[in-house]
C-alpha positions as CSV (number, residue, x, y, z in Angstrom):
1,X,-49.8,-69.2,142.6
2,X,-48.6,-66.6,139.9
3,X,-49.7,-63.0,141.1
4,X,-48.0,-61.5,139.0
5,X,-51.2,-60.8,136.4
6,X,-52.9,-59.3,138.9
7,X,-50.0,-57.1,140.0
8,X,-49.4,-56.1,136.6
9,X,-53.8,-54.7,136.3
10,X,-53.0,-52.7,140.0
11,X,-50.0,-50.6,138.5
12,X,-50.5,-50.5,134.9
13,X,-53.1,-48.5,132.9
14,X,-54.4,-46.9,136.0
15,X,-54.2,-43.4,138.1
16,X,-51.5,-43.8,140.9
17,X,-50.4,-41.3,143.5
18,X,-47.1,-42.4,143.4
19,X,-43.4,-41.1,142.7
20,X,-42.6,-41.2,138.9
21,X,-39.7,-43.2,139.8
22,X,-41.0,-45.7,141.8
23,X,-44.2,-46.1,138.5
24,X,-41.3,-46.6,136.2
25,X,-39.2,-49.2,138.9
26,X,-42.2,-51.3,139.1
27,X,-42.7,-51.4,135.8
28,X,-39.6,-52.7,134.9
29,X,-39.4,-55.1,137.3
30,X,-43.0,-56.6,136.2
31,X,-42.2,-56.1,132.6
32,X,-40.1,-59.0,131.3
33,X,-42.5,-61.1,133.6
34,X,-44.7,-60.6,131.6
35,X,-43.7,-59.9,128.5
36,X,-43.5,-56.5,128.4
37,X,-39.8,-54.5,127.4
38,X,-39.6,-51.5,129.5
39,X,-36.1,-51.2,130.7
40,X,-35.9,-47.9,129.2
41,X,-38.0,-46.9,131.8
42,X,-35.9,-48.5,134.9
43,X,-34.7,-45.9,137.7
44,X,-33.2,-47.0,141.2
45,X,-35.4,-47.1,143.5
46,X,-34.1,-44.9,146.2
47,X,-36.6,-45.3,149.2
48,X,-35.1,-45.9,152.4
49,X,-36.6,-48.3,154.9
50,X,-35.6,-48.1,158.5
51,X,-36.4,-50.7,161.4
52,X,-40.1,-51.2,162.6
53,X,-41.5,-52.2,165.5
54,X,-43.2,-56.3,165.1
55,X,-46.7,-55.4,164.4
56,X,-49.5,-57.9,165.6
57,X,-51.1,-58.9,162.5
58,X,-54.1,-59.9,163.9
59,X,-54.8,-55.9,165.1
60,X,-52.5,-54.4,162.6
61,X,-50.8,-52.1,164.8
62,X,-47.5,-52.9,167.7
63,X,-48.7,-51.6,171.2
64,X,-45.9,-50.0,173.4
65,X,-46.5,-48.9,176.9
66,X,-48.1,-45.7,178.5
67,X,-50.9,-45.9,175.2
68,X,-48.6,-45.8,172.4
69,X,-50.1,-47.3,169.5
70,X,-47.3,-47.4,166.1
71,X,-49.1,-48.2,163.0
72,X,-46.6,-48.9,160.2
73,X,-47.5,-47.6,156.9
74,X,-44.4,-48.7,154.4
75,X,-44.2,-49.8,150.5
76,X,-46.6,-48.9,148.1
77,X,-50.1,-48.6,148.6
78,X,-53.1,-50.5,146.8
79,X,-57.0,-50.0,147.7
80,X,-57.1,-54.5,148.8
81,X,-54.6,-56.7,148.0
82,X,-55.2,-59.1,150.1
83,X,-53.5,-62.6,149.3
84,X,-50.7,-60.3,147.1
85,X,-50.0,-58.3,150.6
86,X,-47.4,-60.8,152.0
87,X,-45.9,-62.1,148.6
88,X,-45.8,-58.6,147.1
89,X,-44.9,-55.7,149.2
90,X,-47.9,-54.4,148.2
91,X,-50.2,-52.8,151.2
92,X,-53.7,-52.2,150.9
93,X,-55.6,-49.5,151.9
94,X,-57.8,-51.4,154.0
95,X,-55.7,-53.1,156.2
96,X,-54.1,-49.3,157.6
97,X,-58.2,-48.2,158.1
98,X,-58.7,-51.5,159.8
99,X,-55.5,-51.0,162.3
100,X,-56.3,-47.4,162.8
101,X,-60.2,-47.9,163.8
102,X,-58.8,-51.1,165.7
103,X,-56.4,-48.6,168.0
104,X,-59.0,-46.3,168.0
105,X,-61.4,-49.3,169.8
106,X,-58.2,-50.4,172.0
107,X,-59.0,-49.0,175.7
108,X,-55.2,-49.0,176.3
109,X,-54.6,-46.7,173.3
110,X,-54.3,-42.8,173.8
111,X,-52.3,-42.0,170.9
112,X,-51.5,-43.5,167.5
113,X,-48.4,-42.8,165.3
114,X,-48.3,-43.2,162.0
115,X,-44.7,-44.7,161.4
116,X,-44.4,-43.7,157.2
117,X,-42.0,-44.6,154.5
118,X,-43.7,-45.3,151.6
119,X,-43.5,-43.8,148.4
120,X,-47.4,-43.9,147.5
121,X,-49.6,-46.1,145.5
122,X,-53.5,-46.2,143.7
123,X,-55.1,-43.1,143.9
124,X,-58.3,-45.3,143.9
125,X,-59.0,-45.4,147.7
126,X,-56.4,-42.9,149.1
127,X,-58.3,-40.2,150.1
128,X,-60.9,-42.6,151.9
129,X,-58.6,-43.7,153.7
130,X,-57.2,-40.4,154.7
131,X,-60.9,-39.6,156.0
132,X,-60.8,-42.2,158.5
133,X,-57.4,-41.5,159.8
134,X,-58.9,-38.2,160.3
135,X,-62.2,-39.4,162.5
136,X,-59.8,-41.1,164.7
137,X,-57.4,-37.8,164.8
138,X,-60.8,-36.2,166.2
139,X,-60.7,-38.2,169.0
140,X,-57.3,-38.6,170.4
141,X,-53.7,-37.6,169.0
142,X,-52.5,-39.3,166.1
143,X,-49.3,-38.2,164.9
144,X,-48.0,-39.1,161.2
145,X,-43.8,-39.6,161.0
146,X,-42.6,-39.4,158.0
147,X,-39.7,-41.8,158.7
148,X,-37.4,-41.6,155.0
149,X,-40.8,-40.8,152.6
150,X,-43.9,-39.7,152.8
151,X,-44.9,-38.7,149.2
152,X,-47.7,-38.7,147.1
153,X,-50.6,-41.3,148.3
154,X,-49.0,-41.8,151.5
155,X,-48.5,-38.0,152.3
156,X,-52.1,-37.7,151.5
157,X,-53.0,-40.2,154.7
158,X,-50.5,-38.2,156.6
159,X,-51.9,-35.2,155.8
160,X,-55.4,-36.3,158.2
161,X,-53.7,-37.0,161.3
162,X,-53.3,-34.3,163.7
163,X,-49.7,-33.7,163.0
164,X,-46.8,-33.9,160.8
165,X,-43.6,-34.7,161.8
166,X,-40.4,-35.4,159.3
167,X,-37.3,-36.8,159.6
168,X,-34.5,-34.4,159.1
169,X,-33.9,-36.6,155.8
170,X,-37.2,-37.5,155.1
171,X,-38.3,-36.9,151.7
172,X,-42.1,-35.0,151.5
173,X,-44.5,-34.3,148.9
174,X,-45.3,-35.1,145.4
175,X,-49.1,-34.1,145.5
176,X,-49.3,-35.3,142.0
177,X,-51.3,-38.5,139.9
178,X,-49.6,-40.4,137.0
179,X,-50.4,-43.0,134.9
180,X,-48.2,-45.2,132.3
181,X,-49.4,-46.6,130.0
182,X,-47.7,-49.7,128.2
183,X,-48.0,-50.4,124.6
184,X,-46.3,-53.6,123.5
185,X,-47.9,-54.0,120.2
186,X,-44.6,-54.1,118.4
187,X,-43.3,-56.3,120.7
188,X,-46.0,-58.6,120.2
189,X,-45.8,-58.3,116.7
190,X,-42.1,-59.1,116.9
191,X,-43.1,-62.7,118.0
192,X,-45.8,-63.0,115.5
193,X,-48.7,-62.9,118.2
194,X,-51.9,-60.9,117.3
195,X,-54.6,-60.2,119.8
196,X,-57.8,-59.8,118.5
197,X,-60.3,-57.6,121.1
198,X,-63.8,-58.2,120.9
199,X,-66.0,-55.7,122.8
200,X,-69.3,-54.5,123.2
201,X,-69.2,-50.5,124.1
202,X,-67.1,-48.4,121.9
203,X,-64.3,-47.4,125.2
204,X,-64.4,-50.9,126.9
205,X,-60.7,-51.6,125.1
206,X,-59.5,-48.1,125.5
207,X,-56.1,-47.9,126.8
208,X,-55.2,-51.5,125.9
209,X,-51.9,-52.4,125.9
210,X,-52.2,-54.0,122.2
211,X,-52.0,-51.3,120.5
212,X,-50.7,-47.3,120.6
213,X,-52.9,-45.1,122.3
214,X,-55.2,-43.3,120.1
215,X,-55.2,-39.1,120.9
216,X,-58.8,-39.3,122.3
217,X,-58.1,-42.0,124.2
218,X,-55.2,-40.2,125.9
219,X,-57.6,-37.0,126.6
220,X,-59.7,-39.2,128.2
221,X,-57.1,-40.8,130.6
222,X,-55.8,-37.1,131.4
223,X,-59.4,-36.3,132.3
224,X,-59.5,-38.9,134.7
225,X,-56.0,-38.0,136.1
226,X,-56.9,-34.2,136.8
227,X,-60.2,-35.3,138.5
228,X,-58.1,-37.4,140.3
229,X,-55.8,-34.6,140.9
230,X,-59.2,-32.1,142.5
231,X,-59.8,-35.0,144.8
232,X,-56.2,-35.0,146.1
233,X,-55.9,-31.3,146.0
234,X,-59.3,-31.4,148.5
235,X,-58.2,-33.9,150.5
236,X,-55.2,-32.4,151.7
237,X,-56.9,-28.8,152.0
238,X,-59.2,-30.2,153.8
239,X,-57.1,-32.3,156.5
240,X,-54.4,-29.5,156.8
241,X,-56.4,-25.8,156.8
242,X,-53.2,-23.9,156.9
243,X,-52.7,-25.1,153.1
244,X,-54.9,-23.5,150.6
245,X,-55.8,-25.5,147.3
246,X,-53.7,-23.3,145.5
247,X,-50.6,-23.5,147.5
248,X,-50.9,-27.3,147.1
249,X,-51.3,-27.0,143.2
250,X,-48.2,-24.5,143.0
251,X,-46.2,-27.5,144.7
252,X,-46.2,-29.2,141.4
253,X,-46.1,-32.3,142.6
254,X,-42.5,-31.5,143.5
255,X,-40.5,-33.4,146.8
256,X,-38.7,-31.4,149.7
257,X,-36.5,-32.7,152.0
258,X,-37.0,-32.1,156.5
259,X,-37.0,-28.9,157.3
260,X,-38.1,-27.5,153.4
261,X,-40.9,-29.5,154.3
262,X,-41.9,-27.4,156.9
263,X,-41.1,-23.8,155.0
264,X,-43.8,-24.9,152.4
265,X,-46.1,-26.2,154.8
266,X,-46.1,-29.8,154.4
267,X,-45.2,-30.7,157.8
268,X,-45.4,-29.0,160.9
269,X,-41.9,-30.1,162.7
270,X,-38.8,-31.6,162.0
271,X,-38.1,-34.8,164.7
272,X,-37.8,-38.4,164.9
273,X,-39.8,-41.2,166.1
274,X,-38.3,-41.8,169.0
275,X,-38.7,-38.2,170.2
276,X,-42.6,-38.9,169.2
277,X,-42.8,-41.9,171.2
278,X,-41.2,-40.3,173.8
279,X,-43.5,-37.1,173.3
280,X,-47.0,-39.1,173.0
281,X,-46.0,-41.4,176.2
282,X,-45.7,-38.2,178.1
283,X,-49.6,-37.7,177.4
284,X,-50.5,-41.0,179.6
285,X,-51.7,-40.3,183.1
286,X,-49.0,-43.0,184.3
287,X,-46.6,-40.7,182.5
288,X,-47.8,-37.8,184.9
289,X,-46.3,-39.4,188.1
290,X,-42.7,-39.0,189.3
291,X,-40.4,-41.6,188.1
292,X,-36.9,-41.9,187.0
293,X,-36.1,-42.8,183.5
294,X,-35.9,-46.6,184.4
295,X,-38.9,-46.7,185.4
296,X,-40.2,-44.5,182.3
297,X,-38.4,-47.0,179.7
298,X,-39.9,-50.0,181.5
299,X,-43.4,-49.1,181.1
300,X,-42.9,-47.5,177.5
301,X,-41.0,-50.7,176.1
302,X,-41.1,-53.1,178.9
303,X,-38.2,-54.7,182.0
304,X,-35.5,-56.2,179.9
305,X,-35.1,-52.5,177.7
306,X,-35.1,-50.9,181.6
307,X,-32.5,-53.5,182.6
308,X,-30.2,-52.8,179.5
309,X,-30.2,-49.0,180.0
310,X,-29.2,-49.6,183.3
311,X,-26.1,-51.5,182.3
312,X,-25.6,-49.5,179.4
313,X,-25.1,-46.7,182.4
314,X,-23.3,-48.4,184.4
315,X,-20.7,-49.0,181.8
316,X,-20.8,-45.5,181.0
317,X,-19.8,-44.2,184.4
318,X,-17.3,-47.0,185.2
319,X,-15.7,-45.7,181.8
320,X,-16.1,-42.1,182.7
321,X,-14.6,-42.9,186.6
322,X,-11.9,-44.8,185.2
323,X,-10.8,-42.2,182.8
324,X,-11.3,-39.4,185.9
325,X,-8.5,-42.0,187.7
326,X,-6.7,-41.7,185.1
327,X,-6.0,-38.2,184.3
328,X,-5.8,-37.6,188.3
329,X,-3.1,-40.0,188.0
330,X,-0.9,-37.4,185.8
331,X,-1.8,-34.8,187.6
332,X,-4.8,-33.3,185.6
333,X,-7.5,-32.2,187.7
């Protein structure tokens, strides 16, 4: 099937909460696909992913022991995607609100972590979402790592759980909206094509890609970006009370990295997710009884990850005895 039309209608010609570079990476990736010459716009894309947990795609979410629920939230974001999810990188909107309320439901569950690296996506359905992380951060703990990038769209979801943690690397921020807007008219032109629109309603072509956008048109799109913008601004403000509307808007939509983060406000700690795993398992009441760390890692990831840190220990004292021997051999003590 090609998908590619309808990847082109989720990215182009509409508001995104989303790096600039990432807007301008998919757009040249898409563009000669589909006729469109926008290499001029190409920039690396720079977003690091690092190794997830399998996730369950039936519940959305991968279940460790003592309660810990991970819910990875990585690529770019779109309100429903459905079929174009598993050919396109592309996650929707829905599917993270259906894992979160579904962790929420799980008995089991006692805390959620949001494992993030994503660069951000549609502004269209953001900030919904973000809402219903934030029910579910009412109820129990829900912790949001930000585990390379959390910026734009996806900082906004972090921004309702309960708290913030970055990597030391992690890149944060970009409370922004932008939209690009593609005009291939000469290109078409080039190739002897004309498109002809006809339309009832004198806006229902604006911002067409057929022709150059007209000044009022371009007013109009910046309207609907800075309402876009208010709605982001609120969202945030309202998920993370320590941040003041204007202290979000004097961020500029700019990106800090770990602990600068945490000097503007962004985040609350510096960590990693291990440490987060290992900090939301201590919350289970299993956690609360006295047991050695084999048994700890046995119920938090299960026997055969108990068994290998047992070896892995093992190995590590032969190597330290042996090396003891050693030095007691040439008369070091």
């Amino acid at each position: 099937m090609d998908y590619l039309p309808h990847l082109a209608a989720l990215v182009l010609n509409t508001p995104l909460a989303i790096l600039p570079k990432k807007a301008a990476t998919i757009a040249a990736v898409l563009g000669p696909r589909i006729g469109v010459d926008v290499g001029a716009l190409a920039t690396p894309d720079w977003s690091v992913s690092a190794a997830r947990p399998a996730t369950n795609a039936s519940i959305g979410y991968a279940k460790l022991g003592l309660g810990v629920a991970i819910i990875s939230v990585v690529g770019s974001r779109v309100s429903r995607a459905s079929f174009l999810e598993a050919e396109s990188g592309l996650v929707s909107y829905d599917r993270v609100k259906r894992a979160v309320l579904a962790a929420d439901r799980d008995e089991e569950v006692t805390s959620v972590i949001l494992d993030i690296d994503s660069p951000g996506g549609a502004a269209a359905g953001a900030f919904e979402c973000a809402d219903v992380i934030s029910s579910v951060a009412k109820r129990r703990p829900v912790v949001a790592v930000c585990n390379q990038m959390a910026c734009s769209a996806a900082y906004a979801l972090a921004a309702a759980a309960s708290r913030i943690v970055a990597a030391p690397s992690a890149i944060v921020g970009s409370i922004g909206v932008i939209a690009l807007h593609v005009d291939y008219s000469r290109n078409l032109d080039a190739h002897g094509i004309t498109p002809t629109l006809i339309h009832a309603g004198a806006h229902k072509a604006d911002g067409n890609p057929y022709e150059p956008l007209a000044d009022d048109v371009r007013a109009d799109i910046q309207r609907e970006i800075d309402r876009y913008m208010t709605l982001f601004v609120s969202s945030v403000a309202a998920h993370r009370p320590s941040l003041t509307e204007k202290a979000i808007r004097a961020t500029e939509a700019r990106t800090y990295i770990g602990a600068e983060a945490v000097a503007v406000g962004l985040v609350d700690s510096v960590g990693t997710i291990e440490s987060v795993i290992s900090e939301m398992a201590g919350l289970h009441p299993e956690a609360k009884k006295k047991l050695d760390k084999y048994d700890r890692t046995e119920l938090l990831y299960g026997k055969a990850e108990a068994v290998d840190q047992r070896i892995q220990d093992v190995h590590a004292a032969g190597v330290r005895a042996g090396m003891a021997a050693a030095l007691a051999g040439r008369g070091f003590v």
